[in-house]
N, C-alpha and C positions, 0 to 999 in steps of 0.2 A: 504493500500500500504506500501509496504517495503522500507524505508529511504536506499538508496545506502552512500549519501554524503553529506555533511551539510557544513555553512559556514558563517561567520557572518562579512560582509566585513566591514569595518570602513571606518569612514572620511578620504576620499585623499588615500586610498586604491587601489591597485590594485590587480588582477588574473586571472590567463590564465588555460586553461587544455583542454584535450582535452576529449571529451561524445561522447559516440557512440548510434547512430540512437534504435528509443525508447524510450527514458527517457524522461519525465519529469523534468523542471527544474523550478522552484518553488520561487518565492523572493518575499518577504514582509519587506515595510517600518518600520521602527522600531521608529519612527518619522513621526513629518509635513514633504513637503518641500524636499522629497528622491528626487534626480536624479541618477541614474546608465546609463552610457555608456558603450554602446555593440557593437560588433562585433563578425562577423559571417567568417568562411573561412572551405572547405573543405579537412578534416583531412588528405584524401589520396591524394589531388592536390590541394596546396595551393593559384594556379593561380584561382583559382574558390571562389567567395566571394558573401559575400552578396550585392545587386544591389537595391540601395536605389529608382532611377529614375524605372527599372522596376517594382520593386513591387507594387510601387503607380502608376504606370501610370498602369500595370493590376488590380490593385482593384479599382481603380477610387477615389480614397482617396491621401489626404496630413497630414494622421495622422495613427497609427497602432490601435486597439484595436481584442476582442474576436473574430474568425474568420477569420481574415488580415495573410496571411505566409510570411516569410521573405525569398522571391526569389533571387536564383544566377542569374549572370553575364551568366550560360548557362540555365536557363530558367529551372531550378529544385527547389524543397523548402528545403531550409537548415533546418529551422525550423515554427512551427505553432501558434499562438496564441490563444491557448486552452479556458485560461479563463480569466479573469481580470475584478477586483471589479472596476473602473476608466472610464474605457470606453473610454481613447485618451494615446495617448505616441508619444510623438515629434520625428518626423522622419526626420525635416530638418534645426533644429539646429548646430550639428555638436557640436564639442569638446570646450573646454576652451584651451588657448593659456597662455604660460607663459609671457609675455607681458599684455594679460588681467585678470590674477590673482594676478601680481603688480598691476596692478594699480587700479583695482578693493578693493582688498584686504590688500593690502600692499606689499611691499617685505620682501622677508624673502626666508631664503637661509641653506640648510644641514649644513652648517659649524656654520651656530650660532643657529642655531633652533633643530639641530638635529630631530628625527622623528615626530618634532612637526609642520615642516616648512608647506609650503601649496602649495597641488601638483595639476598640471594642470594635462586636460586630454588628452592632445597631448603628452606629458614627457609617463605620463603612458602609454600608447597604444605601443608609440616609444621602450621601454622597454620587455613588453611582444612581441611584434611585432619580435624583434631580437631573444627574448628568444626562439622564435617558428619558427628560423630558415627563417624569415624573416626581411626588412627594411622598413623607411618610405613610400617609393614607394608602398609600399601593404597596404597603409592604404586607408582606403575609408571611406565615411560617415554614421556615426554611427545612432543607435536606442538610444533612450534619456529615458528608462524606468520612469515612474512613474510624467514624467515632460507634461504639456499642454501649446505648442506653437499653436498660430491663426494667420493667416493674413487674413488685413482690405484687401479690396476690392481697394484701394491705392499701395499696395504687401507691407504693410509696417508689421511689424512681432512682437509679441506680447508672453507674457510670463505671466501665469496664476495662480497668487502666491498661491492663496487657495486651488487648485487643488486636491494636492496629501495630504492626513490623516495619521495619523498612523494607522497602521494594515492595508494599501492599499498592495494587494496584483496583483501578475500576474505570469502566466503561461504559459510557451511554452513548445511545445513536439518535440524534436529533428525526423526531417524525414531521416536524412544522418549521416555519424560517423563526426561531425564537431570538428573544435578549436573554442572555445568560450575565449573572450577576455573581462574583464570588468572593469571599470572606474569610482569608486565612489567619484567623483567629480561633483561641477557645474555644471549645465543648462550654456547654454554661457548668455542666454537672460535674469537667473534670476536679477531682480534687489535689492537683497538685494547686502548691502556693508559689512555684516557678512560672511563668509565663511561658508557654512552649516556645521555640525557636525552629520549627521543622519545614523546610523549603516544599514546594507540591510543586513536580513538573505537568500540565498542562499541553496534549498535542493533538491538532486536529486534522482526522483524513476524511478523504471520501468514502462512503460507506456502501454496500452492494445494495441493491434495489431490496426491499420486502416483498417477500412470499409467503401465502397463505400454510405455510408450514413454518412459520417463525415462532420459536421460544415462546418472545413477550405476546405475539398477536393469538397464541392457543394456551396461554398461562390459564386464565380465566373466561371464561363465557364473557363477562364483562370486558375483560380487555379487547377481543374481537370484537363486541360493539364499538368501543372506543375506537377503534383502528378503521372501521367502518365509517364513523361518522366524521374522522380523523382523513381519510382519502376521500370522501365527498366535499369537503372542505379544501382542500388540495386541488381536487380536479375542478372544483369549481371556479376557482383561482390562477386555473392554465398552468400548476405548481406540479401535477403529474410525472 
């Protein structure tokens, strides 16, 4: 496969862009301990996002791995989960708060730390969120790449230090031209009181066409509808 775009995101990192339907996007921990926050939103109608409660409540899961797609708000797949050596990724976590990266971490602030200070992942998302022509109002809850959150059978909620290796890898195959928004920042749940420091390389290829014998498109009954309503939307956009 042919490398389109590559990417080697750093500690407290952010980046947004937008990929269009097809590709392949490709991220590997470079480190223990990676978390990346994502977001998903549709390139041509931003009101269209990724739908954290549908997705799990159609795959019947509270975690994403191989297989799981990441369904819109209208019942389409923005994108699919191809492959991934891990086999979990925290779906309902959610962001770090800069309130809980003082006090977690310490404080520390642009003006005396310069690009060394320590970025939450609500700052960041806030940031590209504008940059792409939208506000905090269009934030929703994010995918937690590479992190393993569990709850006990209590609903009390659990964060799985060992989890993620270096050379952990995972893959999604974009189904719609989306903005991809990312956040390499904290787990909110990790409990170390270290800031992590772990690089995520980031590469995107072209991807083979989808067939009616795909993985993510026969996961679930529901996902095939999604994929259904997901290529009517496509073809009707001359996007085919």
């Amino acid at each position: 496969m042919k490398k389109i775009w590559s990417k080697t995101l750093k500690p407290g990192e952010k980046w947004s862009g937008n990929i269009g339907k097809g590709k392949y996007i490709h991220f590997k921990a470079l480190g223990d301990n990676a978390n990346v926050s994502m977001l998903l939103y549709n390139m041509f109608d931003k009101t269209e996002r990724y739908n954290m409660p549908d997705s799990l409540k159609a795959q019947y899961t509270a975690h994403l791995t191989r297989g799981n797609v990441l369904m819109s708000d209208n019942g389409r797949v923005l994108a699919s989960i191809v492959e991934d050596s891990l086999g979990w990724h925290d779906s309902i976590a959610g962001c770090t708060s800069r309130q809980q990266t003082d006090e977690k971490y310490g404080k520390t602030t642009y003006q005396e730390q310069g690009n060394d200070w320590l970025r939450s992942g609500y700052e960041n998302f806030a940031v590209e969120l504008v940059r792409n022509g939208m506000d905090l109002g269009d934030l929703v809850p994010c995918v937690n790449l590479f992190s393993k959150v569990y709850v006990e059978e209590d609903g009390s909620m659990h964060y799985e230090t060992n989890h993620c290796k270096e050379g952990a890898t995972v893959t999604l195959r974009t189904e719609m031209n989306v903005i991809l928004i990312l956040s390499n920042t904290p787990n909110p749940l990790d409990p170390s009181d270290t800031y992590p420091s772990v690089p995520v390389t980031v590469e995107v290829y072209d991807a083979p066409e989808v067939d009616l014998l795909d993985e993510c498109v026969n996961y679930r009954t529901e996902n095939y509808r999604a994929f259904e309503n997901t290529w009517d939307y496509n073809n009707l956009l001359g996007l085919s």
